[in-house]
ChimeraX commands (.cxc) that place a marker at each C-alpha (Angstrom):
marker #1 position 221.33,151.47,226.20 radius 0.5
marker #1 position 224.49,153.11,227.23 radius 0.5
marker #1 position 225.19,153.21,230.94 radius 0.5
marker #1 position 224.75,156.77,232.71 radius 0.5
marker #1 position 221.90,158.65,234.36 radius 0.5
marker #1 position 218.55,157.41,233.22 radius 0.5
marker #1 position 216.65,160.27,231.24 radius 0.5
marker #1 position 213.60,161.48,232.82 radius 0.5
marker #1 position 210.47,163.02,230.62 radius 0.5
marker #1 position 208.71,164.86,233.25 radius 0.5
marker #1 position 206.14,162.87,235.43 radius 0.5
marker #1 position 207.54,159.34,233.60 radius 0.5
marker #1 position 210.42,158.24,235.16 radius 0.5
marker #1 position 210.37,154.97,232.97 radius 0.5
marker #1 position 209.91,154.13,229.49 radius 0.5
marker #1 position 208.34,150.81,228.46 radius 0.5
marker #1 position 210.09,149.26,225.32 radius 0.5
marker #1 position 207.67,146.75,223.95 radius 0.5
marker #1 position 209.90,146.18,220.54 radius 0.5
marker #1 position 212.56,147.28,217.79 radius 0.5
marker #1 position 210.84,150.12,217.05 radius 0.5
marker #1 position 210.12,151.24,220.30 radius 0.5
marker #1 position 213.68,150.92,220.77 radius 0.5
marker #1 position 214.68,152.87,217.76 radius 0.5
marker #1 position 212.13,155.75,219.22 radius 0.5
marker #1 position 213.73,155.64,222.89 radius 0.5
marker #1 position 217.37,155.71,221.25 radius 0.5
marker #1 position 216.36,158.99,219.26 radius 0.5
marker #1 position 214.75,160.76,222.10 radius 0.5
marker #1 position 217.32,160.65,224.51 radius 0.5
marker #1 position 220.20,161.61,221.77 radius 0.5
marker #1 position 221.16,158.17,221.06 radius 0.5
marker #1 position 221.51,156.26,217.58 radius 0.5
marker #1 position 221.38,158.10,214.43 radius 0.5
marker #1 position 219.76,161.37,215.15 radius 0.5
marker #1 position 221.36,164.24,213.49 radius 0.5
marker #1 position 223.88,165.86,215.95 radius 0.5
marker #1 position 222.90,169.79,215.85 radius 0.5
marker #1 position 226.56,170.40,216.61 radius 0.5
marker #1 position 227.45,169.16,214.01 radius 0.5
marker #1 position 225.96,170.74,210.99 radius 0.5
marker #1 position 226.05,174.13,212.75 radius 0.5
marker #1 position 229.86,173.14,212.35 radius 0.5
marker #1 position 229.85,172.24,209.05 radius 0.5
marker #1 position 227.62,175.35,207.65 radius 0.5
marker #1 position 230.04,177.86,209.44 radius 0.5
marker #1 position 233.09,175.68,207.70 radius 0.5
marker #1 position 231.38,176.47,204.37 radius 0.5
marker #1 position 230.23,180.11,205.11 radius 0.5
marker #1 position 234.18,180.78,206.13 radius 0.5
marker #1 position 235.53,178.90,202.88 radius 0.5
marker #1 position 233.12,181.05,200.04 radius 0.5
marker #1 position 233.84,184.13,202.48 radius 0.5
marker #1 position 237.51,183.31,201.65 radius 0.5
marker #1 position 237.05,182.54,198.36 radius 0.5
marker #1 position 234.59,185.44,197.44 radius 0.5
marker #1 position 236.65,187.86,199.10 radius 0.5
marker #1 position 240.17,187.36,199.94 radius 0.5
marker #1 position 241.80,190.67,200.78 radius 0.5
marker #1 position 239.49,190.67,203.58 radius 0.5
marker #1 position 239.70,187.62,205.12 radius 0.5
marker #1 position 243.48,187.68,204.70 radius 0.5
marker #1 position 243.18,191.03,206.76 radius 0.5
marker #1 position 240.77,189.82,209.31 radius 0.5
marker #1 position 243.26,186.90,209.73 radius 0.5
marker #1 position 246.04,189.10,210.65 radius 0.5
marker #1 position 244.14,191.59,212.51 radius 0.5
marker #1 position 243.25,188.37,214.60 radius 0.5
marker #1 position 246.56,186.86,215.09 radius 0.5
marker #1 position 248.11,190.41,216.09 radius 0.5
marker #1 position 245.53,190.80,218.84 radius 0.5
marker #1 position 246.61,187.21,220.09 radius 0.5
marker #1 position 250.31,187.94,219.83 radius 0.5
marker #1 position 249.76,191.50,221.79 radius 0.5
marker #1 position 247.90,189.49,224.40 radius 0.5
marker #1 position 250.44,186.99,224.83 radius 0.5
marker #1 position 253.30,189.95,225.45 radius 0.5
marker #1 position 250.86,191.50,227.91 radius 0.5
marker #1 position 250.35,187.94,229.40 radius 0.5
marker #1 position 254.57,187.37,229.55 radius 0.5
marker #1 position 255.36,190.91,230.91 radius 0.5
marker #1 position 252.15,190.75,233.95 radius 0.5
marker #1 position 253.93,187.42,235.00 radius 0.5
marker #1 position 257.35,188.40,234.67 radius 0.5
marker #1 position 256.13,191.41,237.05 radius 0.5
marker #1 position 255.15,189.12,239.55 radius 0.5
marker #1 position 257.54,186.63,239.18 radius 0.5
marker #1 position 260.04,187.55,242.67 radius 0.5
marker #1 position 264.03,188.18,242.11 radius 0.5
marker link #1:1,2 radius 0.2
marker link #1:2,3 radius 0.2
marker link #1:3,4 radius 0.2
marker link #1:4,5 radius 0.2
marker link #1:5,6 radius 0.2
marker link #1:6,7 radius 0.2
marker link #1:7,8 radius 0.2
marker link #1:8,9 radius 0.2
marker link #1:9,10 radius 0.2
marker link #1:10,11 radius 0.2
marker link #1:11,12 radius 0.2
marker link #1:12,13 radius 0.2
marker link #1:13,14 radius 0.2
marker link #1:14,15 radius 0.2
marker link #1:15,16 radius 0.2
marker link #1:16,17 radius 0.2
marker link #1:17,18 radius 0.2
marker link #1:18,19 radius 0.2
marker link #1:19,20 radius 0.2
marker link #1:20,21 radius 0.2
marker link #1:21,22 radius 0.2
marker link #1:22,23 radius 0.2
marker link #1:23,24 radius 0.2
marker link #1:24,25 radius 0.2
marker link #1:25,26 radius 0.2
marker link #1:26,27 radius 0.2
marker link #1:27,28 radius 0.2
marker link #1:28,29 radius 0.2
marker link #1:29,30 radius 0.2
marker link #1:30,31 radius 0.2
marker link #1:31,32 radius 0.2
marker link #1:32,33 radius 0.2
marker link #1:33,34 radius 0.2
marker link #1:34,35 radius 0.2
marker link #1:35,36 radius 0.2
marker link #1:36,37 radius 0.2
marker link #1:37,38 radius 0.2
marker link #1:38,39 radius 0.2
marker link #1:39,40 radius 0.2
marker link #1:40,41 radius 0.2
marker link #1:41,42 radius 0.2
marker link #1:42,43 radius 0.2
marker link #1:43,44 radius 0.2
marker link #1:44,45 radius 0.2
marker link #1:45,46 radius 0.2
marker link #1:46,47 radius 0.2
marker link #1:47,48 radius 0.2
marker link #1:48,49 radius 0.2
marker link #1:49,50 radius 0.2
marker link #1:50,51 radius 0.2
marker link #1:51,52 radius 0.2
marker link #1:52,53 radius 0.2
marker link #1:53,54 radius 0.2
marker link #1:54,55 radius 0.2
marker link #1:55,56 radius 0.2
marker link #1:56,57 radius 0.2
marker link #1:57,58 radius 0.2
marker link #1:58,59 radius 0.2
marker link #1:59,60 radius 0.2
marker link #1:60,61 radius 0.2
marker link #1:61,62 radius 0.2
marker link #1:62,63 radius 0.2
marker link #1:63,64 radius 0.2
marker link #1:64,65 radius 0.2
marker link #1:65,66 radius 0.2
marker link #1:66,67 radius 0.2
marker link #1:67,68 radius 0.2
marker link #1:68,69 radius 0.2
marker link #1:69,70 radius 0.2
marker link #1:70,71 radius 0.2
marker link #1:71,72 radius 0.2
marker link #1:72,73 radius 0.2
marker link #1:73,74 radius 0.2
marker link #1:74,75 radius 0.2
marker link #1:75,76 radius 0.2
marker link #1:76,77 radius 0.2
marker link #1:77,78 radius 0.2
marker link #1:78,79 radius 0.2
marker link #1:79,80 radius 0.2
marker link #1:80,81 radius 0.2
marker link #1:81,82 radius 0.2
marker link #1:82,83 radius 0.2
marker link #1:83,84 radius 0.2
marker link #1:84,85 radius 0.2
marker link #1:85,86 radius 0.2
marker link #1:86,87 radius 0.2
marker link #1:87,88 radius 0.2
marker link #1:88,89 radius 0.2
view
C-alpha cells in the first residue's frame, strides 16, 4: 500500500485484509490499482468533442480560436502597461 495518510471510512478506522482479493477490493476503494481514473476520460471525451467540433465545423472553431488568443494577447498588454505604471523611474 503506498505510504501517506491512512484512509478512513467513517466509524472504521482500519481495514482487515484477509487475502488477494481483499487486497484487490481495498486497492480500488481508496483510488489505488486499476480503477478507472474519472479525470481521465472526462479528458479524453472533451479531446474528442473539440476534434469533431473542429472537424464538423471549422470556420467556427478557427474563429473561436482567434477570438481566444486576442483576448489573451489584450490581457497581456494590459498586464505589461499596469506594471510598467508601477514600475518607479
Amino acid at each position: 500500500m503506498p505510504s501517506g495518510p491512512r484512509p478512513t471510512f467513517g466509524a472504521f478506522s482500519t481495514i482487515r485484509v484477509t487475502g488477494r482479493a481483499d487486497l484487490c477490493v481495498l486497492h480500488r476503494v481508496c483510488g489505488y490499482g486499476n480503477a478507472v481514473n474519472v479525470q481521465k476520460v472526462v479528458g479524453i471525451l472533451v479531446a474528442i468533442l473539440v476534434v469533431f467540433w473542429i472537424i464538423s465545423s471549422p470556420t467556427t472553431a478557427a474563429g473561436t480560436v482567434n477570438g481566444i488568443l486576442n483576448s489573451l494577447a489584450s490581457a497581456g498588454s494590459s498586464l505589461i502597461q499596469f506594471l510598467r505604471g508601477i514600475a518607479p523611474g
